[in-house]
C-alpha positions as CSV (number, residue, x, y, z in Angstrom):
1,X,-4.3,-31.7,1.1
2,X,-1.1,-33.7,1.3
3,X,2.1,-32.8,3.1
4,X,3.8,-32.5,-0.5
5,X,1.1,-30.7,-2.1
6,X,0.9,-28.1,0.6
7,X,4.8,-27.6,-0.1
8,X,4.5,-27.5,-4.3
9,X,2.2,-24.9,-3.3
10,X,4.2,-22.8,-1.0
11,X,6.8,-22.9,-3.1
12,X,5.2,-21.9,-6.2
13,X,3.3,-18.6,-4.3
14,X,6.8,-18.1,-3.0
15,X,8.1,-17.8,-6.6
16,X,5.1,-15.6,-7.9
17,X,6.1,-12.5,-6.3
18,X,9.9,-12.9,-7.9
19,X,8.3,-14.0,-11.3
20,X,5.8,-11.2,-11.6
21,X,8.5,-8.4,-10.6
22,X,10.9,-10.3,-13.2
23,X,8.3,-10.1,-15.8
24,X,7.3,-6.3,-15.2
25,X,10.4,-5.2,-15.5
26,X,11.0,-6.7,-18.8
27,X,7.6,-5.4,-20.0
28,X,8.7,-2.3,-18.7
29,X,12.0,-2.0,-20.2
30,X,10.5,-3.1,-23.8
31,X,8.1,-0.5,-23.5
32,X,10.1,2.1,-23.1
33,X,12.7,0.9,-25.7
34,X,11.0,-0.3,-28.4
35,X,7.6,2.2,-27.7
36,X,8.2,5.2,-26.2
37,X,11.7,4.9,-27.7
38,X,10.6,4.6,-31.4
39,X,12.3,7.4,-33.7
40,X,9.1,7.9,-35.3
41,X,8.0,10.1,-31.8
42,X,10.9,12.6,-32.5
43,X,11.4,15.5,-35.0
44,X,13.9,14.4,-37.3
45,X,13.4,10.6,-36.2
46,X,16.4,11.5,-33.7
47,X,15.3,10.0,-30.3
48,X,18.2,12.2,-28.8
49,X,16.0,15.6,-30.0
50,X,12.8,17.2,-28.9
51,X,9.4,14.8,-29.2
52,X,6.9,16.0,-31.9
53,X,4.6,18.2,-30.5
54,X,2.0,16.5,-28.5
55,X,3.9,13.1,-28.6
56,X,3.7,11.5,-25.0
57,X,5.3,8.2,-25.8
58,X,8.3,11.2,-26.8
59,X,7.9,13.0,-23.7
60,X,8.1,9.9,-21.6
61,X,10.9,8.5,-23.3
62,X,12.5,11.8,-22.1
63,X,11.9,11.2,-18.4
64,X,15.3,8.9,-18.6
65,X,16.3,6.1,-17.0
66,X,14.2,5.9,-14.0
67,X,10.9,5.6,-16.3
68,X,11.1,1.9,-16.6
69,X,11.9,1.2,-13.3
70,X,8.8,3.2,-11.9
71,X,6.8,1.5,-14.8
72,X,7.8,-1.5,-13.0
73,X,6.7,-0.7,-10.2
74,X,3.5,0.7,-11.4
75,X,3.0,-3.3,-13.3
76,X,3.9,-4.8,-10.2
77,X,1.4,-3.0,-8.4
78,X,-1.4,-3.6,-11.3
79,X,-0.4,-7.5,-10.9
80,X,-0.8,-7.8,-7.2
81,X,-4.1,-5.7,-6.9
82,X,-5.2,-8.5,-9.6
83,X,-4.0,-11.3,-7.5
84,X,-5.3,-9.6,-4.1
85,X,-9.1,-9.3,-5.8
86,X,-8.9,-13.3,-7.2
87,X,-7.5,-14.2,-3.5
88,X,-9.5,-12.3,-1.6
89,X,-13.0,-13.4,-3.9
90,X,-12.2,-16.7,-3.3
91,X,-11.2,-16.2,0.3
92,X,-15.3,-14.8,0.8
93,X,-16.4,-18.0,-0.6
94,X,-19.8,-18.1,-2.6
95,X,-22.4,-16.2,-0.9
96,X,-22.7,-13.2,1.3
97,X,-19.9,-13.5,4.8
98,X,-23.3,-12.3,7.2
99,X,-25.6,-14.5,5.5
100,X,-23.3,-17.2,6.0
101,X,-22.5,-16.5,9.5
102,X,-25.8,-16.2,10.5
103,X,-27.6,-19.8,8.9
104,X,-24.4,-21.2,10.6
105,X,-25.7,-19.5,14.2
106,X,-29.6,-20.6,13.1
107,X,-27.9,-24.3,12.7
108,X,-25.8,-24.7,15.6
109,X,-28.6,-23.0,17.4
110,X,-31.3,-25.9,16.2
111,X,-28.0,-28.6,17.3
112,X,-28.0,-28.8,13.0
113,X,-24.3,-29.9,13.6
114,X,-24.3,-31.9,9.8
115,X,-25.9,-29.5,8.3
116,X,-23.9,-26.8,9.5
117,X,-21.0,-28.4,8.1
118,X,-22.7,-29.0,5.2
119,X,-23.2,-25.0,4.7
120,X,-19.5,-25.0,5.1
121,X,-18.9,-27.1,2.3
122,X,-21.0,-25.1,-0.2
123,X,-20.1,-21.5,1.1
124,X,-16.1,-22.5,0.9
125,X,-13.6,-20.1,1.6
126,X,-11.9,-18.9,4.9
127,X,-14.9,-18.3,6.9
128,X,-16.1,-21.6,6.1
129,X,-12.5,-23.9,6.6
130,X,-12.0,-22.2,10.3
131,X,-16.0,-23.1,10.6
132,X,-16.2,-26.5,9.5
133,X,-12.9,-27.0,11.5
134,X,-14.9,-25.6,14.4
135,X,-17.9,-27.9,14.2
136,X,-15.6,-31.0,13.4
137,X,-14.1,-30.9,16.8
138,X,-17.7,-29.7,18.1
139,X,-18.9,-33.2,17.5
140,X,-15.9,-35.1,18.4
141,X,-15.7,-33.7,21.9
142,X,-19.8,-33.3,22.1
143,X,-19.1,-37.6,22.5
144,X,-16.0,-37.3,24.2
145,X,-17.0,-38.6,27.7
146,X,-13.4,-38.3,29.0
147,X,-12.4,-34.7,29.0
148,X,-14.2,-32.1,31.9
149,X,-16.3,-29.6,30.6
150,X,-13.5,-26.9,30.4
151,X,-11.4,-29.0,28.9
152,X,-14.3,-29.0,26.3
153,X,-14.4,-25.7,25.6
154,X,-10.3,-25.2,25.9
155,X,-10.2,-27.5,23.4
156,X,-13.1,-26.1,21.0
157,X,-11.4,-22.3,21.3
158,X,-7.9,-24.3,20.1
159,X,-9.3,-26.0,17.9
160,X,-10.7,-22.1,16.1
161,X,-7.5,-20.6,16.5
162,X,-5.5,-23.1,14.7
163,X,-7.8,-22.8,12.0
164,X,-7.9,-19.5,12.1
165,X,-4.2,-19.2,11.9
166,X,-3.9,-21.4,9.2
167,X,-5.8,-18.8,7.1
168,X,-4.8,-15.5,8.2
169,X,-1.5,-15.4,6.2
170,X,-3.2,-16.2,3.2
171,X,-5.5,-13.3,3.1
172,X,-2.9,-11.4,3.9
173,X,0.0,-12.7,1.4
174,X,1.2,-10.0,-0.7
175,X,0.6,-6.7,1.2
176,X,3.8,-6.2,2.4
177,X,5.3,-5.7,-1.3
178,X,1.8,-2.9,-1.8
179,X,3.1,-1.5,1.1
180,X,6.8,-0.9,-0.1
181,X,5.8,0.1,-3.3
182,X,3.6,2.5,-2.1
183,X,6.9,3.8,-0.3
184,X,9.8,3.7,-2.7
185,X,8.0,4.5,-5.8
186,X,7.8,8.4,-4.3
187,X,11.5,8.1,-3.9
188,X,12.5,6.1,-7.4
189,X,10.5,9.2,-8.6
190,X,12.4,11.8,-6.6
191,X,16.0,9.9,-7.2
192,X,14.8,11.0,-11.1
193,X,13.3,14.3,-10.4
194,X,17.1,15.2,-8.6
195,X,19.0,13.8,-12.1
196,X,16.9,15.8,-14.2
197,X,17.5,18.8,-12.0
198,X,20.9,18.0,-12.0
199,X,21.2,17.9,-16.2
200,X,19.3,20.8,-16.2
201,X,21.2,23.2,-13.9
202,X,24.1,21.7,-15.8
203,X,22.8,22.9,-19.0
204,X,22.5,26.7,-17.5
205,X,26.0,26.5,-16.0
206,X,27.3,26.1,-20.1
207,X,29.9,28.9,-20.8
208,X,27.9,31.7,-23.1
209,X,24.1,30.6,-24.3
210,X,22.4,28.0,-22.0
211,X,22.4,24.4,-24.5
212,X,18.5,24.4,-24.9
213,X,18.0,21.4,-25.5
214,X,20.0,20.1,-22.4
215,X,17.9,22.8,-19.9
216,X,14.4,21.2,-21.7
217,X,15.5,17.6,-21.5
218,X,16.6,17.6,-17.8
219,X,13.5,19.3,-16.9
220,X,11.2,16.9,-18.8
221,X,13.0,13.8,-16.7
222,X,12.4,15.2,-13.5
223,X,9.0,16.3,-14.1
224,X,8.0,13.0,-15.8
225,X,9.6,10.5,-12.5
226,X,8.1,12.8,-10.3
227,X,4.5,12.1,-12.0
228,X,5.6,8.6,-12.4
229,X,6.6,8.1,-8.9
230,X,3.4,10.1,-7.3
231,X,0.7,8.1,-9.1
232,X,2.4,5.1,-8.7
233,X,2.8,5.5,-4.8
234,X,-0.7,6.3,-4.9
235,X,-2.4,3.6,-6.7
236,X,-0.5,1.5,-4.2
237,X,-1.8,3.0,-1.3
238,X,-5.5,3.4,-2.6
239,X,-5.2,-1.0,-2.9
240,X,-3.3,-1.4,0.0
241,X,-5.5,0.7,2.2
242,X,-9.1,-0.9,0.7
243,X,-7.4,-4.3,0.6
244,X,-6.4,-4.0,4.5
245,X,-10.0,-3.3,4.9
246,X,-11.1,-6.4,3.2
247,X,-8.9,-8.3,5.6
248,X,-9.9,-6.9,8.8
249,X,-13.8,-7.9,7.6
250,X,-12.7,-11.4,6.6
251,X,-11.1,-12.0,9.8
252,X,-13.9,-9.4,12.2
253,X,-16.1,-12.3,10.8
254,X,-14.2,-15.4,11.8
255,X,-13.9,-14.2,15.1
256,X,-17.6,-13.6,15.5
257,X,-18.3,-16.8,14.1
258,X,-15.8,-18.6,16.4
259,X,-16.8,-16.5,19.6
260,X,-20.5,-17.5,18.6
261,X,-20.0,-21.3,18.0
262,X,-17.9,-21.7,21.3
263,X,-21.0,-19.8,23.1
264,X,-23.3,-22.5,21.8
265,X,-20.8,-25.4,22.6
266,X,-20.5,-23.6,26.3
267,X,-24.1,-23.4,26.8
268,X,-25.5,-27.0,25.9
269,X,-22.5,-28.9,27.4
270,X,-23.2,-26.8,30.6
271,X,-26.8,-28.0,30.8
């Protein structure tokens, strides 16, 4: 891949994240507008009264301002566990990660160098571009007569670890905004739950009979963000949790695959 395709590239993952947090909050925002906010989900088609009786695009409308913001983040979070499960598939390549690893040990084992790098080639994915890097510069210093045989193996181990480095941020692109989400959608929720509180105690503080529908409204925001916020911090840290997981296979496996093909390199050189 070219310098300048390598950079169109970076730029355009760097603008995804901005994108797809631009576009939830639109869809969000819409929703709750134009859906939830429809006067055909209130008595009297007033959307400033009670929702009809077992209307929950009513009773979410009712949850205030905050709902669209924690629907954001609730899309935001669907988008990225999307994008995490296409990355991540690809990132395995096509066949089973032990399967691979293990014809790659049977080749190097049998000195199947170009066949090896062959299996890379089909397989695909970050296993196989840190293993095909691997066995590249296993056969270029395998006929280098000019470098000591600890110099080989120096150079084998750097030659992994580049490639390995090249990959790693890659699987792991993305997990940083699960992880804040995860975070902040608890408090977005609790920042509404306290201004529903708030309208509601305000409502009970009116001079002769409590205003009703005041008292039911502020309690219907701050239970609605504090649902909100809770499942939303949860989905995010069910995906962030199993997609960490995920990672620390992918990359468990590239270091047993590395450790195993600088073995083989040490032990025929050394013969």
């Amino acid at each position: 891949m070219s310098k300048n395709s390598k950079s169109f590239k970076g730029k355009f993952e760097s603008a995804f994240a901005s994108v797809a947090i631009l576009v939830a909050f639109v869809i969000a925002y819409l929703l709750f507008t134009q859906l939830m906010g429809d006067p055909v989900n209130f008595e009297g088609g007033n959307p400033k009264g009670h929702p009809l009786p077992g209307n929950y695009m009513g009773m979410l409308f009712k949850g205030g301002p905050i709902v669209p913001v924690l629907m954001t983040c609730v899309l935001v979070v669907l988008i990225f566990i999307i994008e995490r499960f296409i990355t991540l598939s690809k990132a395995q390549g096509k066949s089973s990660l032990d399967a691979f690893v293990a014809n790659i040990q049977a080749l190097t084992a049998k000195d199947k160098i170009e066949e090896a790098i062959k299996a890379c080639d089909v397989q695909k994915g970050s296993l196989a571009n840190v293993t095909k890097a691997g066995l590249d510069r296993y056969r270029d210093l395998e006929n280098d007569k000019t470098l000591e045989t600890d110099q080989k193996i120096t150079s084998m181990k750097q030659a992994l670890e580049e490639a390995t480095a090249l990959e790693l941020p890659m699987l792991s692109k993305n997990m940083v905004i699960l992880s804040t989400l995860a975070s902040i959608s608890v408090l977005i929720g609790l920042i509404g739950t306290v201004l529903g509180m708030i309208r509601a105690f305000s409502a009970l503080a009116q001079a002769g009979a409590p205003d009703a529908l005041a008292l039911s409204t502020g309690i219907s925001e701050a239970l609605i963000n504090t649902a909100f916020g809770i499942s939303g911090s949860t989905v995010a840290i069910i995906a962030f949790n199993y997609f960490s997981s995920k990672i620390d296979g992918y990359t468990f496996k590239i270091d047993e695959a590395g450790f195993s093909l600088t073995q083989t390199f040490a032990t025929k050189i050394r013969k």
